[in-house]
N, C-alpha and C positions, 0 to 999 in steps of 0.2 A: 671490477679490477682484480686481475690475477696477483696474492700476494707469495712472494718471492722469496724465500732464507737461503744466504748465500755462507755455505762452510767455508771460513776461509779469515785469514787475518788479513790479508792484502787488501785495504781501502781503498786504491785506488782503481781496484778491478771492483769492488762496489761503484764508486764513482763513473768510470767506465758501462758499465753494466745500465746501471740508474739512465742513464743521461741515453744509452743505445735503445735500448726497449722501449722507453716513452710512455705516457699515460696511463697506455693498459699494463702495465704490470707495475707492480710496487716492490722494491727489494729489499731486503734487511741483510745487513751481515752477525755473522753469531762465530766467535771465535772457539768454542769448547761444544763436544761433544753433549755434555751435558744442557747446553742452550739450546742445540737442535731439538734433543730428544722433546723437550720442555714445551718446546714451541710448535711443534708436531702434533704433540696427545693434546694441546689445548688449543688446534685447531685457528691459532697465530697466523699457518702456514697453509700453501696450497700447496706445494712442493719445493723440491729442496736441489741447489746447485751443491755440490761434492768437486771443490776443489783442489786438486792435483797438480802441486810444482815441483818438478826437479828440485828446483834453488832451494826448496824448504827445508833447514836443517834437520826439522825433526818430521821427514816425508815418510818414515816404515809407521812409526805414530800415528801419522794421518790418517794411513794406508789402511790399519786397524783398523783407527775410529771408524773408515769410511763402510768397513765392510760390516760393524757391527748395525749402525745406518740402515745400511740395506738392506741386511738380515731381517730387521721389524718389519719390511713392508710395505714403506713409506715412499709416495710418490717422488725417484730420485731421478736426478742428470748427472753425469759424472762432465767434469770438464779438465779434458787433460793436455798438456805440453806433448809431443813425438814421443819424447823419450819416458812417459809416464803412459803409454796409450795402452802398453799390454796388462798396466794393472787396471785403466777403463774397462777394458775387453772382461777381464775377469771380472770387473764389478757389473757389469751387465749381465753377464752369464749366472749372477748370484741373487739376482731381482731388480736392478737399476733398470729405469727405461731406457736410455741411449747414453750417448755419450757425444760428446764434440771437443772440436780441437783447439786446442787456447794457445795466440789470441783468438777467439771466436769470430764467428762472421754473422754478423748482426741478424740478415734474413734467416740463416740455419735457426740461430737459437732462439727469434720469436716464432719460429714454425716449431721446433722440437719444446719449448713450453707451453704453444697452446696447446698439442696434441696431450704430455703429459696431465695439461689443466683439466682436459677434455676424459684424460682415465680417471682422475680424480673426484672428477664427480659423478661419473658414472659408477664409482667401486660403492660411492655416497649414496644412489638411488636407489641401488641395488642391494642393502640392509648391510647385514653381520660382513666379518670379513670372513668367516667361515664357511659361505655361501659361494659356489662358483662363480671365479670372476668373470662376467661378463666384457667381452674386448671392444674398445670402441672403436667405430668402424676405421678410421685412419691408419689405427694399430693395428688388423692384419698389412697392413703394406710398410712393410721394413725397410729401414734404408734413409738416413740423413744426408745422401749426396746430393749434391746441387738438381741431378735431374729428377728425384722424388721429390725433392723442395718445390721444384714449378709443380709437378705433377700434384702435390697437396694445396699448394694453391690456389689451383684451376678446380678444384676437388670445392673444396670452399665455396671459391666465386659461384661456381653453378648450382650446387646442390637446393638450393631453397628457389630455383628460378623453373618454370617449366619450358625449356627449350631444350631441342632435341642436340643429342650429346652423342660425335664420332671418339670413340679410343680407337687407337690402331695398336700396333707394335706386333712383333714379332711371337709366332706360340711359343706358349710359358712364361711370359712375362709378367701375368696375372691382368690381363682385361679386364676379366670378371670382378677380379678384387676392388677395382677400381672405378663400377658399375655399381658394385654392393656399396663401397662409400659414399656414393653419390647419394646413393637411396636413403640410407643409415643417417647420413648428417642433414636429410632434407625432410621437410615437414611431414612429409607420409612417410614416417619409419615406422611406422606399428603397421602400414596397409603391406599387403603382397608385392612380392619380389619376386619373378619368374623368368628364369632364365631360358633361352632356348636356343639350341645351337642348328643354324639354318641350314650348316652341310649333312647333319645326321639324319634329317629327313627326307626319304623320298621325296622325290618331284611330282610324283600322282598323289601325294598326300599333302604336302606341304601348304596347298592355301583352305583346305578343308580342317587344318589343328590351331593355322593362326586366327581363320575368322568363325571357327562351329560350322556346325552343318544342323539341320532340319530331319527329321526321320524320314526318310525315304530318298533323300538329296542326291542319292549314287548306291550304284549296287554294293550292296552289302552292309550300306547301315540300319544298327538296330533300331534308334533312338537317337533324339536330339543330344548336341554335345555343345557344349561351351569350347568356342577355340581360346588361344592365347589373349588375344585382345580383351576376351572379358574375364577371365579370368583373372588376370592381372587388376581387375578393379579400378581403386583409385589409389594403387602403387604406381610399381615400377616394372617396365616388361624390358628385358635385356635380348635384343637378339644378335646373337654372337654368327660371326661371318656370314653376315649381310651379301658377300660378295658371291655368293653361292645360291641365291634366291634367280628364278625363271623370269624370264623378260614378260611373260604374263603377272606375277607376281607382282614385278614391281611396277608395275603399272595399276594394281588394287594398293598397293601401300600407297603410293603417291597419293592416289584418290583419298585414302581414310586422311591422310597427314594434312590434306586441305583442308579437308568439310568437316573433322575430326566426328565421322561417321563411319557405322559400317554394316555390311547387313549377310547373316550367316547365308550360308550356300543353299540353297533350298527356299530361300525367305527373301520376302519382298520388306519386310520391317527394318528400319534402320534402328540402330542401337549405337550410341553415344559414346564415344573413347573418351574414355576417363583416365586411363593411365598415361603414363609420363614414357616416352620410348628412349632407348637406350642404345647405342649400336653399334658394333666392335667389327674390324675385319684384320687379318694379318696381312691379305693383300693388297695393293697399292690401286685404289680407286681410280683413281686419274688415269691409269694404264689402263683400268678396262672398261671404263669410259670412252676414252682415245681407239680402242678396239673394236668396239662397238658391243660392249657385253655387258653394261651399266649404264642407266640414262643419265642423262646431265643432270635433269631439273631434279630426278630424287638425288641426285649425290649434293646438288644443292641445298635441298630440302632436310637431309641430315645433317649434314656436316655447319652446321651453324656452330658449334663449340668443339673444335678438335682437340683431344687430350692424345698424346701419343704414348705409351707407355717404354720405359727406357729399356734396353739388352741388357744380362747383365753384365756382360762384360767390360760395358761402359760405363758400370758403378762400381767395381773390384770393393773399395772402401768398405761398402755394403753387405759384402759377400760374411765376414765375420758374425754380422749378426743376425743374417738370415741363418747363415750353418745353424749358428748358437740356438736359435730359434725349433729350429727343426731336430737336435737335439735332445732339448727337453722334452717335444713333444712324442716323440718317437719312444724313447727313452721309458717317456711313460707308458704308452700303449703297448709295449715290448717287457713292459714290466724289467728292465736291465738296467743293471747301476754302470753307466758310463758318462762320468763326469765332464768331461773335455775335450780337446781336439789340440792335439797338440802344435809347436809355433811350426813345424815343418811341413807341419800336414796344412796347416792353413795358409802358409805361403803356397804350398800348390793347387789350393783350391782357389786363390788370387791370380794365377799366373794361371788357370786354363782361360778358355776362349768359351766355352758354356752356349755351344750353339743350341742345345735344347733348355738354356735357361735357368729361372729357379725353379721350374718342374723339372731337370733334370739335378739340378741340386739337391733338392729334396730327395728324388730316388739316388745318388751318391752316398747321401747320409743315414738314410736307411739303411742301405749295404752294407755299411761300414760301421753302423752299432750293430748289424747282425754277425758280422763275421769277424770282431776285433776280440781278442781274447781276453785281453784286459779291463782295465774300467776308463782307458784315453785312446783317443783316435789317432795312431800314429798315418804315418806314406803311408806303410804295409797295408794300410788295409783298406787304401784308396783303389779304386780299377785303374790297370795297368795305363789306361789312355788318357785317364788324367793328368798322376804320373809323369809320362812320356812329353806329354804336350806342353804341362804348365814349362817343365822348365826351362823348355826348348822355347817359348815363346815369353817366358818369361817379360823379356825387355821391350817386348811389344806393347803391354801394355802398361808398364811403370817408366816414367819418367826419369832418367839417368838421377835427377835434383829430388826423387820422391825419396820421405823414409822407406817406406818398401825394397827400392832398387838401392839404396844407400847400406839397408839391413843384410840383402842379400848378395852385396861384393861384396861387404866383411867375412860372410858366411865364406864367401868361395877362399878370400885369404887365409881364414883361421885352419881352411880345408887344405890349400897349398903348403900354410906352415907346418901341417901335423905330418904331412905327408912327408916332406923335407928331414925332418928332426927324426922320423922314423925309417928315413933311408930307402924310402922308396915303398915300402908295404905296408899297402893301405888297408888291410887288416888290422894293424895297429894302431894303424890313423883313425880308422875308424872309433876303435875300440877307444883309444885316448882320447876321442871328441865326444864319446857316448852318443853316436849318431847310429846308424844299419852302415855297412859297405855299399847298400846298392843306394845309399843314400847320397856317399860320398862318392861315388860314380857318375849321379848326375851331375852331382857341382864341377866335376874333372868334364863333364861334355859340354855342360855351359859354359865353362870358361873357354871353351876351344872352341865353342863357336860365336863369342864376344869377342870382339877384337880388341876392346878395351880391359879383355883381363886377360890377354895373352900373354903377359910376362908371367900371370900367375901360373898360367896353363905349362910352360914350359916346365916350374916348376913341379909342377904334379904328373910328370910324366914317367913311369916304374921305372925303376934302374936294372 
C-alpha cells in the first residue's frame, strides 16, 4: 500500500481523494507544515500531495510552506486550481515531481502517484541522498496529459510480459524512451538494452550485425562477431524503424520470431533468442504493407501490443515541464545560472506546432540558455520561427474555454488598453506593460487575425 500525506485543511478533498484511489493507496491529511515535515523524516509517508486553492485565505502562506516542502527533497505532487497553476509550475521547476489540476481526474493522479511511489523507492535503493539520483524509468518520459497517461499504462501492462511491442509516432517523440521503460520496469532490468537504428545501416551489412557472422562468412571479415540478436542476451533488443529493413531481412526475422532461433551467417549452428524484441517505426506500416514493401505476416508478428507515441503538439500542457526539464539539465552541463523561462516565452513555446518535436524542443532550449543574457528565458531569445508561428497559430491549438486562450485574450486587451491610454504609441505601451515592443506587435497581429478580438484590434491601431 502506497501511503499518501495530503497538505491541506480541506477534508473533504481527503474524503474525496480516499474514496478515488482505492485500496492501493492510503491517505492522511496534515494541516501544518510542521506535520508534513514530521511525517516525512519518520518515514509515516511515501509522498506528499501539496495543496493549492485560490479560496484559501491564507494561499501566500501556503505558497511558502509549500516551497520550503520542496526544497528538502521529498517525494512531492503539487495539486492546483487554473488560477494557482503558475505557482505549480514554479513548485515543479524547484524539485516537485508533477503537478495536476484540482478537481483532479482520478486515472491522472493514480498514474502521476504510482510513478512518484516508483521514484521513491528507488532514491530508497539507491543509498544516501547524496548519491546521484538514479531516474526511474517512467520518469524520463514527461508529461501528465491524458495521451502520456495511456501511454504509461500500456508501459506497465506490458513490461513484465514477453510479447513483442510496436511504438510508432512521429521522429522525436521519444520511441526509444519508451522502449527503455519497457525494459526498465520489466524483470530483466539489470540484463542489456541495445538499441539499433535499422535505417543507419547499410543494406550489405545490415543482416550480417543483426545475426554475427562466422570468420570468413564474406570478404573481408576478420573474425567471428556476435550480431545484435545475441548480444542483447536475455534483455531487450530495440530495433528502431523497422520499416527500413530489405525484403530479404524480413523474411530471416519472421523466421527467428517463429522458432525463436537463429544461426550466424557463415554457421549451420542455431543459437537460441533470448532477448525480448522491441520495434519502433515513424512510418505507417499498413501503407507499406498495402505497397507492397512490408510483409503482412511479420507486421502481424510484431505489432501484437501497439504503443503509439503522442506529437507534441497534441500535449501543449506538457510542454512546461518538459522545457523545465531541459532547463535544468542544460543549465547544468553549460554550467549557467538561468533560473526560468519566463510566462511569455512559455506561452510561445505552447502555441508553436513543434513539427520536430521534444527533440526539437530540447535544441530550442539549449539555444536559448546559450544566447539569453540574463538568468530567464524571455521571446528574445526564442528563434524567430517559433516566435512568428506560435502566435499566429496560437488559437489552433487552445480551446477558446482553455486557461491558456482565456490567459492570452486578457493579454491581447491589457495590450489594447495600454495602447489606447498611451494614444496610440506603443513604445509606451510597451514600456507601461514591461513587456519588448516587438512583443506587443505580435499581440496587435493576433488580434487582427482573430475575429473574435477585432474590437480589440481596432483599438490598437497607431493614430
Amino acid at each position: 500500500m502506497v501511503r499518501i500525506g495530503l497538505y491541506s485543511e480541506d477534508r473533504k478533498l481527503l474524503s474525496v481523494l480516499s474514496s478515488a484511489l482505492g485500496h492501493e493507496f492510503q491517505v492522511q491529511i496534515e494541516a501544518s507544515e510542521e506535520g508534513v515535515s514530521r511525517n516525512l523524516s519518520d518515514g509515516e509517508w511515501d509522498a506528499v500531495i501539496l495543496d493549492l486553492d485560490s479560496n484559501d485565505p491564507f494561499v501566500n502562506e501556503r505558497i511558502a510552506s509549500c516551497r520550503r516542502i520542496v526544497a528538502a527533497q521529498v517525494s512531492s505532487v503539487v495539486m492546483a486550481d487554473d488560477i494557482m497553476r503558475g505557482f505549480a509550475e514554479e513548485l515543479v521547476r524547484l524539485g516537485a515531481y508533477s503537478y495536476c489540476r484540482k478537481p483532479p481526474s482520478v486515472r491522472e493522479l493514480r498514474a502521476i502517484m504510482r510513478r512518484v511511489h516508483e521514484r521513491s523507492m528507488l532514491r530508497a535503493q539507491s543509498g544516501a541522498a547524496k548519491q546521484p539520483e538514479v531516474e526511474p524509468s517512467c520518469d524520463q518520459m514527461i508529461g501528465s496529459s491524458p495521451q502520456m497517461l495511456e501511454v504509461y499504462d500500456l508501459v506497465h501492462k506490458v513490461a513484465n510480459l514477453n510479447a513483442s511491442v510496436l511504438v510508432t509516432g512521429e521522429s522525436g517523440t521519444g520511441k526509444e524512451l519508451i522502449a527503455r521503460a519497457i525494459h526498465n520496469l520489466g524483470s530483466h532490468s539489470l540484463r542489456p538494452f541495445v538499441a539499433v537504428c535499422c535505417g543507419a545501416i547499410p543494406e550489405t551489412l545490415i543482416e550480417a550485425e543483426l545475426f554475427g557472422h562466422e570468420k570468413g562468412a564474406f570478404t573481408g571479415t576478420v573474425g567471428a562477431r556476435e550480431g545484435y540478436l545475441e548480444q542483447a542476451g536475455d534483455g531487450t533488443l530495440f530495433l528502431d524503424e523497422i520499416g527500413e529493413l530489405t525484403p530479404a531481412v524480413q523474411v530471416k526475422l519472421l523466421r527467428v520470431l517463429q522458432q525463436r532461433e537463429f544461426s550466424r551467417l557463415g554457421s549451420s549452428k542455431l543459437v537460441p533468442l533470448r532477448a525480448r524484441l522491441i520495434f519502433a517505426t515513424h512510418a505507417d506500416l499498413g501503407e507499406l504493407v498495402s505497397q507492397g514493401k512490408f510483409r503482412l505476416d511479420l507486421y502481424y508478428r510484431i505489432n501484437v501490443l501497439k504503443i503509439t507515441a503522442p506529437p507534441l503538439q497534441e500535449r501543449a500542457d506538457d510542454i512546461p515541464l518538459i522545457a523545465n526539464h531541459f532547463l535544468e539539465h542544460y543549465t547544468q552541463i553549460y554550467q549557467k545560472r538561468v533560473d526560468a523561462i519566463d510566462s511569455g516565452a512559455m506561452a510561445l513555446l505552447q502555441g508553436y506546432s513543434w513539427p520536430g518535436n521534444v527533440r526539437e524542443l530540447e535544441n530550442v532550449i539549449q539555444r536559448a540558455i546559450i544566447l539569453t543574457p540574463g538568468t530567464t528565458i524571455t521571446e528574445e531569445d526564442l528563434p524567430r520561427n517559433v516566435r512568428d508561428e506560435s502566435v499566429m497559430n496560437f488559437a489552433d491549438y487552445h480551446p477558446a474555454n482553455s486557461f491558456e486562450r482565456q490567459l492570452r485574450d486578457y493579454k491581447v486587451k491589457l495590450a489594447a488598453n495600454a495602447v489606447r491610454e498611451n494614444n496610440g504609441n506603443k513604445t509606451l505601451a510597451a514600456r507601461s506593460l514591461n513587456i519588448s515592443r516587438a512583443y506587443l506587435h505580435r499581440l496587435i497581429r493576433l488580434a487582427e487575425r482573430d475575429p473574435m478580438l477585432a474590437h480589440d484590434s481596432a483599438d490598437m491601431e497607431t493614430a
